[in-house]
C-alpha positions as CSV (number, residue, x, y, z in Angstrom):
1,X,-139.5,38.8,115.9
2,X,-141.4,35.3,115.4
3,X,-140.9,32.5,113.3
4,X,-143.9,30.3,112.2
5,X,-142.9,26.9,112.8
6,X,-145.6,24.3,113.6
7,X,-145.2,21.3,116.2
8,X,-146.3,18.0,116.2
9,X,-148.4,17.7,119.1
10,X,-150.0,14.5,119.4
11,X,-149.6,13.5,122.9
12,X,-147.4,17.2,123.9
13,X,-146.9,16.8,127.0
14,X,-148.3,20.8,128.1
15,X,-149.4,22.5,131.5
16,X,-151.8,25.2,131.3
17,X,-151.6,27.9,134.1
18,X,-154.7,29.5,135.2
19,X,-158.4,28.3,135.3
20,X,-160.0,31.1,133.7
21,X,-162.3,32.0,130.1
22,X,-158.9,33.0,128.7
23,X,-157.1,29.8,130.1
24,X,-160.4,28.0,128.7
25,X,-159.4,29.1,125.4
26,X,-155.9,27.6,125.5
27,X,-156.9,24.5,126.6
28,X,-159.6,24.4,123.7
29,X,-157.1,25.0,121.3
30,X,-154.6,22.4,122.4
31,X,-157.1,19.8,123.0
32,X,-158.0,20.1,119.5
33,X,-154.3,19.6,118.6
34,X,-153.9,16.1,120.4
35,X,-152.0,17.5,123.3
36,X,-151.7,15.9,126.2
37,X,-152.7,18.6,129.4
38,X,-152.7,19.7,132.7
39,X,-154.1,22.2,134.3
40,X,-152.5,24.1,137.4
41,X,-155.1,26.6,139.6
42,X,-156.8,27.0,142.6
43,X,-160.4,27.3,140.5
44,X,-161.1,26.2,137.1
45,X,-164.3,27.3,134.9
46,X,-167.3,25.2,133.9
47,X,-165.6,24.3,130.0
48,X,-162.2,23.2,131.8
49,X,-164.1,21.5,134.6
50,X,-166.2,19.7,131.6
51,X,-162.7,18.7,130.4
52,X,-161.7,17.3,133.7
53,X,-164.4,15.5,134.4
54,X,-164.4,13.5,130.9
55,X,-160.7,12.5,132.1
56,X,-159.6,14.7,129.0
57,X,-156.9,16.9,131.3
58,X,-155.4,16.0,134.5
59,X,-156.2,19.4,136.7
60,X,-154.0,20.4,140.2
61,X,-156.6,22.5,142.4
62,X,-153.4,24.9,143.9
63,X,-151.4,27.9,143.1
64,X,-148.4,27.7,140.6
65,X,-145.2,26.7,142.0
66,X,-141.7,26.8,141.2
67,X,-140.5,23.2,139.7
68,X,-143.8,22.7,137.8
69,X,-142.7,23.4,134.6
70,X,-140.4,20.5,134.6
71,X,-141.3,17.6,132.3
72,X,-143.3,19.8,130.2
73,X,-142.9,20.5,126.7
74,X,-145.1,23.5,126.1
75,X,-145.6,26.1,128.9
76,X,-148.7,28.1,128.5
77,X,-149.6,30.9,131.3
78,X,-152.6,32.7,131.5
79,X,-153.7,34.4,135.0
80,X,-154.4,37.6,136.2
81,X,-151.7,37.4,138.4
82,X,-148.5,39.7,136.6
83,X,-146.2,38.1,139.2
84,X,-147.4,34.4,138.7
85,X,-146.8,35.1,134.7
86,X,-143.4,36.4,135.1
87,X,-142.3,33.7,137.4
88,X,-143.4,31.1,135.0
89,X,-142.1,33.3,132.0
90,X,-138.6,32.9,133.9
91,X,-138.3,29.3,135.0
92,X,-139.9,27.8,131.1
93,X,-137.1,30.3,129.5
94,X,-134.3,28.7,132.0
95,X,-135.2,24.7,131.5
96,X,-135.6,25.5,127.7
97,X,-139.1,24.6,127.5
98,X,-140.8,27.0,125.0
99,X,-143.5,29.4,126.8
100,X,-146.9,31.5,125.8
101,X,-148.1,34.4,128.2
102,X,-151.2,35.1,127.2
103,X,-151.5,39.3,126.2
104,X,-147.7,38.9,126.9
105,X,-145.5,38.8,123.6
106,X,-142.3,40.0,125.7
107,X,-142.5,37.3,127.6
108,X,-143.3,34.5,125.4
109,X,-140.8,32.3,123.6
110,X,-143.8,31.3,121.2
111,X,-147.1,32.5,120.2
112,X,-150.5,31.0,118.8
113,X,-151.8,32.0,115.3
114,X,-155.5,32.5,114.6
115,X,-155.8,28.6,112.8
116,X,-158.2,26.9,110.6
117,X,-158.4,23.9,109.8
118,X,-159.3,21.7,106.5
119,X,-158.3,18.0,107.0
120,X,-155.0,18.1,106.5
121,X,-154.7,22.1,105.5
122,X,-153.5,24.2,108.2
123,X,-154.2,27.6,107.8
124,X,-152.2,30.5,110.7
125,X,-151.6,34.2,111.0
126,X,-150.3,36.1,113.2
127,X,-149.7,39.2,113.9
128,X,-146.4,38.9,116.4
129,X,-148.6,39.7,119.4
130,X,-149.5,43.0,117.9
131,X,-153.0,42.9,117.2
132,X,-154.5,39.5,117.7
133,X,-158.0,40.4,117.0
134,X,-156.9,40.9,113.5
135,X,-155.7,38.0,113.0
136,X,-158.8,36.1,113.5
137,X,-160.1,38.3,110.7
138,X,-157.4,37.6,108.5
139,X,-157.6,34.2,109.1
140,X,-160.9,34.0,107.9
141,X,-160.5,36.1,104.9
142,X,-158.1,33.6,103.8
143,X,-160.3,30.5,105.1
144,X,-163.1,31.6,102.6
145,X,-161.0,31.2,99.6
146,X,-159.2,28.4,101.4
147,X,-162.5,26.5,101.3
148,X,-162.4,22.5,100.2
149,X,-158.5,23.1,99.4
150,X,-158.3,20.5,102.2
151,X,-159.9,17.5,99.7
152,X,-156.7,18.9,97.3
153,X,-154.2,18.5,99.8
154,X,-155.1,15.0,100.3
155,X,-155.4,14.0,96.6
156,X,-152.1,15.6,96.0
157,X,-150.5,13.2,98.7
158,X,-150.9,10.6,97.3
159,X,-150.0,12.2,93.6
160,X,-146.5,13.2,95.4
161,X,-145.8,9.5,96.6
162,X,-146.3,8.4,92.6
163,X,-144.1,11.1,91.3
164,X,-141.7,10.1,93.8
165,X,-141.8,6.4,93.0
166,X,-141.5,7.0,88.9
167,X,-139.9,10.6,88.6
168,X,-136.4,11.2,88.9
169,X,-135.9,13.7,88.0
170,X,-136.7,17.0,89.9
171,X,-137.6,19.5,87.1
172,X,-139.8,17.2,85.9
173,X,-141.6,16.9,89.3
174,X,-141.6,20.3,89.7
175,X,-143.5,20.3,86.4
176,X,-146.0,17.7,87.0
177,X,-146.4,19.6,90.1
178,X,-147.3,22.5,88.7
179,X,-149.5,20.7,86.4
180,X,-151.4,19.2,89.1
181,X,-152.1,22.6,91.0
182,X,-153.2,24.0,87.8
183,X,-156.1,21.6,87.7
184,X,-156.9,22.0,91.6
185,X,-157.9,25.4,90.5
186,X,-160.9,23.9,88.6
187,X,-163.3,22.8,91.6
188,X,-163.2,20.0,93.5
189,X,-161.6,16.9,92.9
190,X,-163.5,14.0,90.5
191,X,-163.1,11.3,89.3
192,X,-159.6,10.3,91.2
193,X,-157.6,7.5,90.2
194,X,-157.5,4.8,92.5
195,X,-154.7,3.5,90.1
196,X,-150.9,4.0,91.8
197,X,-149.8,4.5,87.4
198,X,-148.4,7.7,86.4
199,X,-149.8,7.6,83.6
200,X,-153.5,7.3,84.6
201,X,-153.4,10.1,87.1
202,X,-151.3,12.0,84.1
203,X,-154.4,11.5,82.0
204,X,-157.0,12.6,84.3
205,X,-154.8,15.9,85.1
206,X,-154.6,16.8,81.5
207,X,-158.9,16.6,80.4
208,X,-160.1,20.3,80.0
209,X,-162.7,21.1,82.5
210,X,-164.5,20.0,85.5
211,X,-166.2,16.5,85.4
């Protein structure tokens, strides 16, 4: 069983095992996360190598090796090797360090969702290591009607920091809430207050239609 929990990962400290397509992947996806990476393996492909040589991730040209999880935050393994991904299975689990093994759900302590990404909107799904394909077509199934939700999410910041400031109530921020996601369902945002008053942004939720 896995929870979904999301990290912040600017500047993660995380080490990468393996220099492979699959390993490629990984390193993609936590680059684009604002993690900070190393890569451990005697040979590395041509997208890590790119990586390396733009001084994006720091890259050991060797074989894993007992003691090089330490100081790490995020363990992610992904060779071919079954004995190399058990061994680093083990010594992650024993210093605490949470651990993905790529096409290994037993022996991972966390697992990556299919994501997408709107600004701040952060759409994952996962299917507990079952059926990953899947969740890459689930995740874009959602994506589609997810689409420009992002430009909502950051409107409605900065409506949840004036509630905050004038509402003390909580049912009556639950309410004005609910008021404001009933008008994100109209299109995209227009005509935004740049006013921090209640009482304009109250007046823009309640016109009827779309500007």
């Amino acid at each position: 069983m896995f929870v979904p929990l999301y990290f912040k990962t600017d500047l993660l400290p995380c080490l990468v095992i393996g220099g492979g397509n699959v390993a490629a992947h990984k390193v993609e996806m936590l680059l684009a996360a604002g993690c900070s990476l190393t890569v451990i393996s005697p040979e590395i492909n041509a997208q890590i190598r790119h990586a390396v040589d733009g001084g994006l991730i720091q890259w050991h040209s060797r074989k894993y090796a007992n003691g090089d999880c330490a100081g790490f935050q995020l363990i992610v393994a992904a060779t071919p090797d079954e004995e190399t991904n058990r061994a680093v299975s083990s010594e992650a689990r024993s210093r605490g360090i949470p651990v993905n093994v790529v096409d290994r759900p037993e022996l991972c302590t966390v697992i990556f969702g299919a994501v997408w990404r709107d600004g701040p909107l952060t759409i994952s799904v996962s299917t507990g290591g079952e059926a990953p394909f899947m969740a890459g077509a689930i995740r874009d199934h959602f994506s589609e009607l997810a689409c420009g939700m992002g430009e909502w999410v950051e409107v409605a910041g900065r409506f949840r920091d004036i509630v905050r400031g004038e509402v003390r109530d909580s049912a009556e921020r639950e309410r004005l809430y609910r008021l404001f996601i009933g008008r994100s369902r109209g299109g995209p945002p227009k005509s935004i207050p740049q006013s921090r008053e209640l009482g304009e942004w109250l007046r823009w939720l309640n016109r009827s239609g779309v500007e």
